[in-house]
C-alpha positions as CSV (number, residue, x, y, z in Angstrom):
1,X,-100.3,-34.6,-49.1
2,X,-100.3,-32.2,-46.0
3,X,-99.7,-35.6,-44.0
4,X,-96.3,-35.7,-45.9
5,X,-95.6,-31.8,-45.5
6,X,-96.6,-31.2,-42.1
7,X,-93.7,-35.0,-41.6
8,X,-90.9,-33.0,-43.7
9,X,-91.7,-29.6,-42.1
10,X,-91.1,-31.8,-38.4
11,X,-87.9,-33.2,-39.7
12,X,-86.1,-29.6,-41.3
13,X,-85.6,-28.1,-37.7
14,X,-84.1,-31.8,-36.9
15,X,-81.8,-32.2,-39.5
16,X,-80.7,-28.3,-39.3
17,X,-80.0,-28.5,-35.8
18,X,-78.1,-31.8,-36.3
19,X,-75.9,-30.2,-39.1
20,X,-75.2,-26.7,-37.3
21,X,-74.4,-29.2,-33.8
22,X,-72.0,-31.2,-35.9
23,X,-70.4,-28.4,-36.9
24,X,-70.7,-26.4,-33.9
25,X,-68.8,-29.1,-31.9
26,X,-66.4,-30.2,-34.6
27,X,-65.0,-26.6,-35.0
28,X,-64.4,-26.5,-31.0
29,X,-63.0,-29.9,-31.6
30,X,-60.2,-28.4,-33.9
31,X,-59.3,-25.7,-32.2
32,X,-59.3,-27.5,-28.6
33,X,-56.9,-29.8,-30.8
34,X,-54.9,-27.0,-31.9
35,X,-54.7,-25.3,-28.5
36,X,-53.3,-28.4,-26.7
37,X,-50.8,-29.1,-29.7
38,X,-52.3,-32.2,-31.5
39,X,-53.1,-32.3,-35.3
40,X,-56.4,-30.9,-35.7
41,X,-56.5,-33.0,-39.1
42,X,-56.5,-36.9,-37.5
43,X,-59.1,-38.2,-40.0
44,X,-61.1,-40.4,-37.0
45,X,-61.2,-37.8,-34.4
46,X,-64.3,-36.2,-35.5
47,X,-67.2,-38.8,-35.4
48,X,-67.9,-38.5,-31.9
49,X,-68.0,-35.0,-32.0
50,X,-70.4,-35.1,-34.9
51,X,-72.5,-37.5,-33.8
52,X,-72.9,-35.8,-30.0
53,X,-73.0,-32.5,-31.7
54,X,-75.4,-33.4,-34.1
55,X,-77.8,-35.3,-31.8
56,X,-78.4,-32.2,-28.9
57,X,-78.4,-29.8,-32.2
58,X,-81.5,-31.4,-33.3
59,X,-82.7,-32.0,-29.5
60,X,-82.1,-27.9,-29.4
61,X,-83.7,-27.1,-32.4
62,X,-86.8,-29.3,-31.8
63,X,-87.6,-28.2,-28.2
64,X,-86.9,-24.9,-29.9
65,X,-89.2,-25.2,-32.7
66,X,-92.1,-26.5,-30.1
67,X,-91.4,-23.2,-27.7
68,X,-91.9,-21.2,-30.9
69,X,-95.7,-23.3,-32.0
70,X,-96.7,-22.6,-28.3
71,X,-95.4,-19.2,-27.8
72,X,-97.4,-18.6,-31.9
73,X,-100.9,-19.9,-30.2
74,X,-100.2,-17.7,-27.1
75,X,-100.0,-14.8,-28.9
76,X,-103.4,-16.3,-30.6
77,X,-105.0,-16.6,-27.4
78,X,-103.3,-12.8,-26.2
79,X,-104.9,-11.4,-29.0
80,X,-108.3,-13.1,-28.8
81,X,-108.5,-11.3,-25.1
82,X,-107.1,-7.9,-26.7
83,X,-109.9,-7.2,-29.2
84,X,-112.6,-5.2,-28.3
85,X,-116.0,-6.3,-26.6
86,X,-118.9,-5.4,-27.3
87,X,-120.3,-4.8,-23.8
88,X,-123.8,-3.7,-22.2
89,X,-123.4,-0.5,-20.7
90,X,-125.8,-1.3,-17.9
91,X,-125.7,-5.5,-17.1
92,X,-121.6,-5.7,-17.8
93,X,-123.2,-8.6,-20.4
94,X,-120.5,-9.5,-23.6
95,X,-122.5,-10.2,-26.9
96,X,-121.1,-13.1,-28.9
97,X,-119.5,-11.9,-32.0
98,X,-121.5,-12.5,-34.9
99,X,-124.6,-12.9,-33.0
100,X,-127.7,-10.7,-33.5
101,X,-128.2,-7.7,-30.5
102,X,-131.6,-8.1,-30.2
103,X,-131.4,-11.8,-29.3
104,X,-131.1,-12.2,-25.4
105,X,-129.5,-15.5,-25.8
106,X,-126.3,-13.4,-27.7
107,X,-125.3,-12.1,-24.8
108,X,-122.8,-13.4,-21.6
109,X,-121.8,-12.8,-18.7
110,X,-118.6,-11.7,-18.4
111,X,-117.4,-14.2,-15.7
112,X,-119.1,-16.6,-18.3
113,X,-117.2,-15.5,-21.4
114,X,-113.7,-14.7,-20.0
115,X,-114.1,-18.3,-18.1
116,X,-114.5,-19.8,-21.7
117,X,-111.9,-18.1,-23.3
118,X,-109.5,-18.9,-20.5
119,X,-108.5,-21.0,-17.5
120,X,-109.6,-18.2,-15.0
121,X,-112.3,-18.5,-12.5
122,X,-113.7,-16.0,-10.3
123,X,-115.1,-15.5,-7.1
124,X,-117.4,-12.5,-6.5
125,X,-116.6,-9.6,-3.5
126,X,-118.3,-6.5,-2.8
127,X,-116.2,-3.3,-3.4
128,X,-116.8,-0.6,-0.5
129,X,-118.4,2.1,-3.5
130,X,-121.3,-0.9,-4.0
131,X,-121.6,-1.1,-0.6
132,X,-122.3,2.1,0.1
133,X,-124.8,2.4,-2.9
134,X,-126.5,-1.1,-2.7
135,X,-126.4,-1.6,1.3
136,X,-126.1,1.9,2.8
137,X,-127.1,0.4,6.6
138,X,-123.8,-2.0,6.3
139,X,-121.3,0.6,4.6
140,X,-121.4,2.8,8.2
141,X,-118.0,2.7,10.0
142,X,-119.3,1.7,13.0
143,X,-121.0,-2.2,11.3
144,X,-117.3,-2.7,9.3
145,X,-115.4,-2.0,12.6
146,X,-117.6,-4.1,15.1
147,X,-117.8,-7.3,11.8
148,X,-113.2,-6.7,12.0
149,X,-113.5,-7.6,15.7
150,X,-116.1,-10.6,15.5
């Protein structure tokens, strides 16, 4: 049963994008027609038309109706990233969600758990604050300025 929905829900965006073609280029047809002083009511000068009109209005709809599923599970994905995290205050650690706080295997690292959720990867630096506080004999002017000039 879903087999046969999810078939008629791909073919709707088709066959409304063939109909509003059709018409779309039929109606420029006429008035083209009527413009260059030919009668607009010839009863085989519309299956062209139709049939070009009708085949990109279902080529439009259906690239349109795949932007629209992909832009839906970006906005999934957006919103996965948007929620809030429960974080250790010390370690920088994400807890899974669901998972029990007292178990040490619940929690992440957060190069570990933004890697999974996305494509991103990550490459660790020093920032000049953690240098001072972790390595105060490297953080001195004088070792950053003679390590530039190496």
């Amino acid at each position: 049963m879903n087999n046969r929905i999810s078939r008629f829900k791909a073919k709707v965006p088709a066959l409304t994008g063939f109909l509003y073609g059709s018409a779309l280029l039929i109606i420029f047809s006429m008035i083209q027609k009527i413009l260059i002083g030919i009668n607009p009511l010839a009863p085989n000068s519309y299956v062209v038309p139709f049939l070009f009109g009708g085949i990109s209005g279902s080529l439009l709809s259906i690239k349109s109706a795949t932007v629209n599923e992909l832009n839906q599970a970006l906005l999934i994905r957006v919103n996965e990233l948007e929620e809030y995290l429960p974080i250790c205050s010390h370690c920088k650690k994400i807890r899974e969600e669901g998972k029990d706080p007292a178990d040490c295997d619940s929690w992440r690292s957060i190069e570990d758990y933004i890697s999974d959720k996305t494509s991103s990867r990550f490459s660790h630096s020093i920032c000049p604050e953690c240098l001072h506080k972790q390595y105060p004999e490297f953080s001195t002017g004088k070792y950053l300025r003679s390590e530039l000039n190496k």
